[in-house]
ZAVEX-65917 format. One record per residue: chain; x, y, z of N, C-alpha, C in turn. Coordinates in steps of 0.1 Angstrom, whole numbers. Example, Ala and Ser with C-alpha at 12.3 -4.5 7.8 and 13.67 -1.06 7.14 Angstrom:
   tordo    n_px    n_py    n_pz   ca_px   ca_py   ca_pz    c_px    c_py    c_pz
       A     132     -57      78     123     -45      78     132     -33      78
       A     128     -22      71     137     -11      71     129       0      79
REM end
This chain:
   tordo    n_px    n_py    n_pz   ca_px   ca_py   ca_pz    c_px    c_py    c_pz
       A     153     -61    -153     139     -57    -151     133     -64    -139
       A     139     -78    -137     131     -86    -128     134     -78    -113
       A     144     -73    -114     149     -69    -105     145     -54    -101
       A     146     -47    -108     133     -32    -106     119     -38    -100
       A     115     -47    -111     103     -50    -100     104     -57     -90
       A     111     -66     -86     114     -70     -73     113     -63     -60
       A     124     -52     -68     126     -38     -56     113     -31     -53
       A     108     -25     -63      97     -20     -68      80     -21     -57
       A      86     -39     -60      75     -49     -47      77     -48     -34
       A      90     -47     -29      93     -46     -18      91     -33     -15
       A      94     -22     -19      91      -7     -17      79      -5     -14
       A      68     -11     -23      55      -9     -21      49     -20     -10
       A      54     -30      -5      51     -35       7      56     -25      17
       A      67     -17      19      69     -14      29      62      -2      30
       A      61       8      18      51      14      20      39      10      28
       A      32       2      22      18      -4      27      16      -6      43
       A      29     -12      47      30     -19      62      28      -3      72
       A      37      10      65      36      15      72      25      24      72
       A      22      23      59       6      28      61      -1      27      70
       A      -1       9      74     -11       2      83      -8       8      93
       A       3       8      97      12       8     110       4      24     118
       A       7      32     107       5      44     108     -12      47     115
       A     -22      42     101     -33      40     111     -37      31     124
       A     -33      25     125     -34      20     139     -26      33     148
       A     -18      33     147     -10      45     159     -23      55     156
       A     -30      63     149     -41      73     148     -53      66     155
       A     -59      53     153     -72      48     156     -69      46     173
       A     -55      39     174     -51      39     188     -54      55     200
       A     -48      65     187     -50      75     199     -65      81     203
       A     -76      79     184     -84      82     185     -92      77     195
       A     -92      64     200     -99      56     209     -98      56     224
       A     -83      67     229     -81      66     240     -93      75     248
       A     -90      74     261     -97      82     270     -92      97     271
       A    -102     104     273    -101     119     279    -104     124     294
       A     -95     129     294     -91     132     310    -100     144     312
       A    -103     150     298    -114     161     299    -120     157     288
       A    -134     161     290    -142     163     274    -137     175     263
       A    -138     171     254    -134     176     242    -143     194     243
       A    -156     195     252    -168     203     252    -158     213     264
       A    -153     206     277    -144     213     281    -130     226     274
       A    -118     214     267    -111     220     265    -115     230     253
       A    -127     227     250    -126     238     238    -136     252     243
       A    -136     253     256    -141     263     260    -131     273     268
       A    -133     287     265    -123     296     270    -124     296     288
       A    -116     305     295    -115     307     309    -126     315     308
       A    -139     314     315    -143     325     322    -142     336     328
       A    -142     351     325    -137     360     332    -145     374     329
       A    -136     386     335    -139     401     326    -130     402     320
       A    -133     405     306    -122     410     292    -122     423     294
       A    -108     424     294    -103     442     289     -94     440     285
       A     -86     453     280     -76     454     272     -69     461     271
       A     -57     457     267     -41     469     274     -39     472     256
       A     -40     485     258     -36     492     246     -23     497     247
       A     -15     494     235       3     498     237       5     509     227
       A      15     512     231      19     529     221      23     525     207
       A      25     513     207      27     510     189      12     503     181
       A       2     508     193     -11     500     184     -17     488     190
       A      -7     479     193     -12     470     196     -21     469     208
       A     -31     454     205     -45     456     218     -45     444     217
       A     -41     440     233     -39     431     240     -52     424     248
       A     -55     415     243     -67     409     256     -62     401     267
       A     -74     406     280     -66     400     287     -78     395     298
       A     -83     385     302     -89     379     310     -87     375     321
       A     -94     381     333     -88     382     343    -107     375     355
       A     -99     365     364    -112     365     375    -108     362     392
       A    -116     359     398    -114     356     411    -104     371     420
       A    -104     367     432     -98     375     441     -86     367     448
       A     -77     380     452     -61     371     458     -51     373     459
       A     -43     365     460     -33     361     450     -30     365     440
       A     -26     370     430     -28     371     420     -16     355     412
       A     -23     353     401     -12     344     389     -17     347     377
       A      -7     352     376      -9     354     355       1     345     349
       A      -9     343     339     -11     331     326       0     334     317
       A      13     327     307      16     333     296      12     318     286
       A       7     322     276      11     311     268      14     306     259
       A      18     295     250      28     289     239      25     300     228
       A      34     295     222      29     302     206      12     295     201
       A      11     296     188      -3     294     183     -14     291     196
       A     -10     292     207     -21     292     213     -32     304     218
       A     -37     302     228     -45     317     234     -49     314     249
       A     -54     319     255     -57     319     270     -68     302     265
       A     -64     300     260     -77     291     260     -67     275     268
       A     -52     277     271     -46     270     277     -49     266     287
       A     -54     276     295     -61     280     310     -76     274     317
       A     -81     269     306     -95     265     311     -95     252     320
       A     -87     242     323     -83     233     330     -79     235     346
       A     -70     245     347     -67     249     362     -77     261     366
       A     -82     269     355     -89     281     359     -99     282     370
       A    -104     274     370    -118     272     383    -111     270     394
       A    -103     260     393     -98     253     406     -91     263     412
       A     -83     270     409     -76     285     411     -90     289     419
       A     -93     297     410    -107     308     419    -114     300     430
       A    -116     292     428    -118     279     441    -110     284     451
       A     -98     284     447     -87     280     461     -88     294     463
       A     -93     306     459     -90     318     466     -79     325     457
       A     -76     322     448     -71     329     435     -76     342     427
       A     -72     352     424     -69     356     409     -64     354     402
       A     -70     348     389     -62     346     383     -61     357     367
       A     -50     356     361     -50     365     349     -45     358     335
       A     -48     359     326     -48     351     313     -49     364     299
       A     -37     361     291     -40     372     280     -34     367     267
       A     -38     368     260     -35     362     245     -21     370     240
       A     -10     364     240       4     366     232      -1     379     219
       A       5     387     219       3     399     205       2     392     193
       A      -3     394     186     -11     384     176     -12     369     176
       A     -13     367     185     -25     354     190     -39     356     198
       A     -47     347     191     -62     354     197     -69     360     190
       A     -76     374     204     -83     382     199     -68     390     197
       A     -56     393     203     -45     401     200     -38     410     193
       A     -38     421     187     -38     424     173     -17     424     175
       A     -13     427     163       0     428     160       1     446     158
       A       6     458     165       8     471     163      22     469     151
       A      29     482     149      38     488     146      50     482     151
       A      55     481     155      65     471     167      68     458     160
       A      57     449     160      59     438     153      60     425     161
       A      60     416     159      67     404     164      80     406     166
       A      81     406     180      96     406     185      97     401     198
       A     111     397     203     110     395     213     114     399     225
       A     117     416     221     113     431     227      99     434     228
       A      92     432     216      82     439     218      72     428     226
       A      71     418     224      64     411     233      68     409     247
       A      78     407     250      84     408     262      81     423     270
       A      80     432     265      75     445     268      59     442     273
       A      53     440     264      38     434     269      33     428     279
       A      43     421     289      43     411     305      41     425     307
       A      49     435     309      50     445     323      39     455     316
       A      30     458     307      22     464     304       9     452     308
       A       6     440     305      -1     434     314      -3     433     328
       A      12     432     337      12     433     349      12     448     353
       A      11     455     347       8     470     355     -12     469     352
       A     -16     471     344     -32     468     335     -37     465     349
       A     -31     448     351     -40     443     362     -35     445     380
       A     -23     461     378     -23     458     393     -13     448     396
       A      -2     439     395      -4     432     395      11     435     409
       A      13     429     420      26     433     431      26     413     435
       A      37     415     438      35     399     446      32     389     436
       A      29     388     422      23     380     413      30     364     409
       A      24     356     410      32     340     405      30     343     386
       A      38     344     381      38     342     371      41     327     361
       A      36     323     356      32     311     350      35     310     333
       A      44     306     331      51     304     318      50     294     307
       A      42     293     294      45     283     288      54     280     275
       A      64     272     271      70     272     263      72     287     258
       A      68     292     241      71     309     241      70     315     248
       A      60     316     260      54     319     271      66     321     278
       A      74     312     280      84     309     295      96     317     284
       A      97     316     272     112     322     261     109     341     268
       A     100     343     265      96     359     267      95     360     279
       A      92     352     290      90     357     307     109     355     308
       A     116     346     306     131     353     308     136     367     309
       A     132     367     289     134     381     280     131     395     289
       A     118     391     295     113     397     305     118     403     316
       A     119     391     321     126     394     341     141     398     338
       A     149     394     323     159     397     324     163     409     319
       A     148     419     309     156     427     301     145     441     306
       A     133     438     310     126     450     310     122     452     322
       A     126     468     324     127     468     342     112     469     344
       A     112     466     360      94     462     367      91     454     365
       A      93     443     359      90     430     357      91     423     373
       A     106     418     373     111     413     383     103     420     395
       A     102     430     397      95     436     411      84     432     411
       A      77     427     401      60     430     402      59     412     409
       A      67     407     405      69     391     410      73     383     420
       A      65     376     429      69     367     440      76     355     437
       A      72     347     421      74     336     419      73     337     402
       A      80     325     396      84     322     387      82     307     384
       A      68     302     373      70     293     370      78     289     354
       A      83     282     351      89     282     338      81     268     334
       A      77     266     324      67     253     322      68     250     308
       A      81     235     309      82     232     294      84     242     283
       A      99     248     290     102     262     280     117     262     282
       A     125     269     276     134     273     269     144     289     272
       A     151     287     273     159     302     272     163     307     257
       A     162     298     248     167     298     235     170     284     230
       A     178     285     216     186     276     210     177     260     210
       A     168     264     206     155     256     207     160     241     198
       A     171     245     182     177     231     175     182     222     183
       A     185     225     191     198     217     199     194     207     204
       A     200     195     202     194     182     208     177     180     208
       A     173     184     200     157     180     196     154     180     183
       A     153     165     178     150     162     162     138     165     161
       A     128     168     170     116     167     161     115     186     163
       A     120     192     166     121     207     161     128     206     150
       A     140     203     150     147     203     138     139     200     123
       A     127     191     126     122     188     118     112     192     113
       A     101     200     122      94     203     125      95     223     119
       A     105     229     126     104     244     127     106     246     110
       A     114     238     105     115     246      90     102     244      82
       A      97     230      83      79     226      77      73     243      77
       A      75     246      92      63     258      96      71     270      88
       A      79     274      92      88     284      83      84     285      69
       A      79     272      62      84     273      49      66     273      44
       A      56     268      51      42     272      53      37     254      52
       A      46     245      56      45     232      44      35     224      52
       A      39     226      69      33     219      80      17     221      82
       A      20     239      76       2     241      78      -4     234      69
       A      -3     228      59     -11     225      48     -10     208      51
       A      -1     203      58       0     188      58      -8     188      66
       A     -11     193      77     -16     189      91     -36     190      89
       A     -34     195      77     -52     199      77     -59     186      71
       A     -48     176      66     -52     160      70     -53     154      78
       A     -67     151      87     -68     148      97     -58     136     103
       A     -55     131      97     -48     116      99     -30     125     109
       A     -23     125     100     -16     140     100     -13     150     112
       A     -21     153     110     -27     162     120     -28     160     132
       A     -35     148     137     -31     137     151     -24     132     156
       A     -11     128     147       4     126     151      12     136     152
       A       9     146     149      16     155     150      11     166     165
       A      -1     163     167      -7     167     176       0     159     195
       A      -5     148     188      -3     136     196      14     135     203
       A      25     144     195      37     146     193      41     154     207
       A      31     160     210      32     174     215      31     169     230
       A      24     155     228      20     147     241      31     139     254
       A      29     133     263      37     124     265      30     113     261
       A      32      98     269      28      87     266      14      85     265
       A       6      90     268     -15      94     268     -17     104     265
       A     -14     105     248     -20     118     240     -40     118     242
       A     -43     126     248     -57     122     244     -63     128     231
       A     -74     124     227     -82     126     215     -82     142     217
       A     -90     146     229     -97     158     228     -80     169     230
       A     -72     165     238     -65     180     239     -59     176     223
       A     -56     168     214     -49     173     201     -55     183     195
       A     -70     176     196     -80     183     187     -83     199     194
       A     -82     202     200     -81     215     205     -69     218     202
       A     -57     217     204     -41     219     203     -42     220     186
       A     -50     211     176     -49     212     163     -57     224     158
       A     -66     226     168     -77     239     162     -69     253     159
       A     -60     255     174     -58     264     173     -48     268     168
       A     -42     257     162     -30     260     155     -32     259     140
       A     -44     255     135     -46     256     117     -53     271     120
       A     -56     276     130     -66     286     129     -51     303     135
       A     -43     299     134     -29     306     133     -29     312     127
       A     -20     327     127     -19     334     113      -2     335     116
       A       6     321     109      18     314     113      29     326     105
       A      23     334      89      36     340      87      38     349      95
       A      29     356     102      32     367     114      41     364     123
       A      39     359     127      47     347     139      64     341     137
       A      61     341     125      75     339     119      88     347     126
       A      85     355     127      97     364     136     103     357     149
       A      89     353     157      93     348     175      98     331     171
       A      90     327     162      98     311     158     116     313     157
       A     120     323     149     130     323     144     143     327     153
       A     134     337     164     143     342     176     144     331     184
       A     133     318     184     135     311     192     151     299     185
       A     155     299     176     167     293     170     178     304     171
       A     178     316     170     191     322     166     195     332     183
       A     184     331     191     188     340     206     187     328     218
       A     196     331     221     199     326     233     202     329     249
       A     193     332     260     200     337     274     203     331     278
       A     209     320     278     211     309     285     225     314     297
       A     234     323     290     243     328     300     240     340     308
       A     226     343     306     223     356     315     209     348     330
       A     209     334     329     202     327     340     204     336     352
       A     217     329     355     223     335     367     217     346     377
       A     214     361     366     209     368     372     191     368     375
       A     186     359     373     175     359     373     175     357     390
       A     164     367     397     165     365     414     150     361     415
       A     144     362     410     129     359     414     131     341     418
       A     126     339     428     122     320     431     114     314     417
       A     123     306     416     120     301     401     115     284     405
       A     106     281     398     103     263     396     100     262     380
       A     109     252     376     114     246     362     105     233     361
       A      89     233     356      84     224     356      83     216     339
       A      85     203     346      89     197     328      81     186     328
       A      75     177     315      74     167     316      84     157     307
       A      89     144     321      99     137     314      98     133     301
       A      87     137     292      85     129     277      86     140     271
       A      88     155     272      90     162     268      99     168     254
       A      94     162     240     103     161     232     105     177     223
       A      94     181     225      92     196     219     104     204     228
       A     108     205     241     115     211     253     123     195     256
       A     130     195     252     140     180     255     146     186     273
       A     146     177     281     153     177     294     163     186     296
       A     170     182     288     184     194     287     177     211     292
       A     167     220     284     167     228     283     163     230     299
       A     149     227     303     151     222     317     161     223     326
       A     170     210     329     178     211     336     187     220     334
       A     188     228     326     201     244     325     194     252     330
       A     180     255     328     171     268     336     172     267     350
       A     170     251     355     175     248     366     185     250     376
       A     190     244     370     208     246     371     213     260     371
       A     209     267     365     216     278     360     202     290     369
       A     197     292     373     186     302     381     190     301     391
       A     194     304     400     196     305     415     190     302     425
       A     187     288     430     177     284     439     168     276     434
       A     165     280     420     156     276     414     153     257     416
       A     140     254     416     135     240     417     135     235     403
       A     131     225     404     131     214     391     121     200     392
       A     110     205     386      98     198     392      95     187     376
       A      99     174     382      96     163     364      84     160     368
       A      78     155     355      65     155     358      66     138     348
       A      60     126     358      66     117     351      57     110     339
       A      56     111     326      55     101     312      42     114     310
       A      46     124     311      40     136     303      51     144     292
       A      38     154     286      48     158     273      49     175     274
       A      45     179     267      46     191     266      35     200     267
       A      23     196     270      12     201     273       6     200     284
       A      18     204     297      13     199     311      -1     207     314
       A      -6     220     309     -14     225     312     -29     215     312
       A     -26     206     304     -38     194     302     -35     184     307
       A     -23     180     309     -17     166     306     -14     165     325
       A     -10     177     330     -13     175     344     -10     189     352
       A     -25     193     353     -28     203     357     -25     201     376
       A     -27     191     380     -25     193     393     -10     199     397
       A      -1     194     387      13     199     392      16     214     389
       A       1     222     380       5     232     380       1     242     392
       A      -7     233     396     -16     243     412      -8     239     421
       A       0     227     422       8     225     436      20     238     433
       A      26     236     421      39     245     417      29     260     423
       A      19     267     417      18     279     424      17     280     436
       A      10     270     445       8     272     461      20     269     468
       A      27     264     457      44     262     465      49     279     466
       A      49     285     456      56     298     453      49     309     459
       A      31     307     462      26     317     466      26     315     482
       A      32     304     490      34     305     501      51     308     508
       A      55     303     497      73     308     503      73     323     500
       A      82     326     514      87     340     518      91     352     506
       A      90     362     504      93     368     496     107     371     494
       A     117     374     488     132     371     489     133     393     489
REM end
């Protein structure tokens, strides 16, 4: 008996320790600085809204401004154009168009007959890029963003034509388990509905946020990153989570011809290095831009290397 409680006592010390432990890592991040105000990132891009109607129903929003150039936006899962509010000005500044449209059921986005797929979404780029006109365009990829712009250039013709340039940004060709524990850990929670419901504790919610970060998670991008991800409709989605484990192009790189840059951040645990360096490696020509003690939310975390990456691609020659 002495001995149950012994154990018992030490269990509950260690509990406790990491309790503490735990709040301090939350009060730490809460206290850091913002590279933007919280008033910023939680404001959409500026633009004209219209919208690409598809033959299975689905209605696409798509936000579009400035004169140019054109660069269109893709972005993560549970997110929405609301990725974009960070480089969006500075673009139209520089003499930009820029284009931004919410993933099929993300957003305003509705989900048609078709479904979540990664056909039918990938179909959706070249029905956006026709919408806005779109010839010569730098396309801009994030995580699911960058899974479906492959799927894209590799499977649905007009894609590749409509494009001068190819960013891939902290994304994947597939086989997302591989060498990354905190998907492993992570993708079944969401799958199973477990993560939505843990995370709507604030405490929770901030590490997990903060996850998504490199080494300067700030306060304000979690909390925007956490909004729009309790505010998800996650079983829908379920389909493109799952295609991201079980599909893979990783052997169809090769043919990809468009000038490609593979932008990553080194702390990137969501997109571990590896995935990266094979898009790299494996695209033809393609660049490989690290971004150093960032994570996976370069769109916040370091927006300048997303405007140098496009003025890189919107000034080299056309192939």
């Amino acid at each position: 008996m002495k001995r149950m409680l012994a154990a018992g006592a030490v269990a509950a010390a260690a509990a406790g320790a990491a309790t503490v432990a735990t709040r301090r890592k939350v009060d730490h991040i809460r206290q850091s600085a913002d590279p933007y105000p919280l008033e910023q990132l939680s404001e959409e891009p500026q633009g004209e809204t219209s919208y690409v109607e598809r033959p299975d129903g689905t209605r696409i929003r798509v936000v579009s401004a400035g004169s140019g150039p054109t660069v269109v936006f893709a972005h993560g899962i549970y997110m929405t154009v609301i990725e974009w509010n960070v480089v969006w000005d500075t673009l139209v500044a520089r003499g930009y168009r820029v284009v931004a449209f919410d993933q099929r059921g993300h957003g305003q986005s509705t989900i048609g007959s078709d479904g979540i797929s990664t056909s039918s979404m990938a179909g959706d780029y070249l029905a956006v890029l026709e919408h806005v006109n779109a010839h010569d365009a730098v396309l801009l990829a994030h995580s699911m963003g960058g899974f479906l712009a492959i799927a894209a250039v590799l499977e649905v013709p007009g894609v590749a034509e409509r494009l001068r340039g190819l960013i891939l940004m902290s994304t994947f060709s597939g086989d997302v388990l591989r060498g990354a524990p905190q998907n492993k850990a992570q993708i079944p929670l969401i799958k199973y509905g477990i993560m939505q419901k843990i995370v709507a504790n604030d405490t929770v919610g901030t590490l997990f946020g903060a996850g998504l970060c490199g080494d300067n998670p700030s306060p304000a991008m979690v909390q925007v990153f956490l909004d729009t991800f309790r505010a998800a409709d996650h079983r829908s989605l379920l389909p493109i989570l799952e295609a991201f484990t079980i599909e893979d192009r990783g052997d169809r790189l090769s043919e990809i011809t468009v000038p490609t840059i593979v932008l990553c951040g080194d702390k990137d645990t969501t997109t571990p290095p590896w995935q990266s360096q094979r898009l790299a490696e494996s695209i033809p020509g393609a660049q490989a831009w690290w971004v150093p003690r960032a994570g996976h939310m370069l769109n916040w975390e370091s927006p300048d290397a997303i405007i140098e990456a496009i003025d890189e691609l919107s000034r080299a020659p056309i192939r």
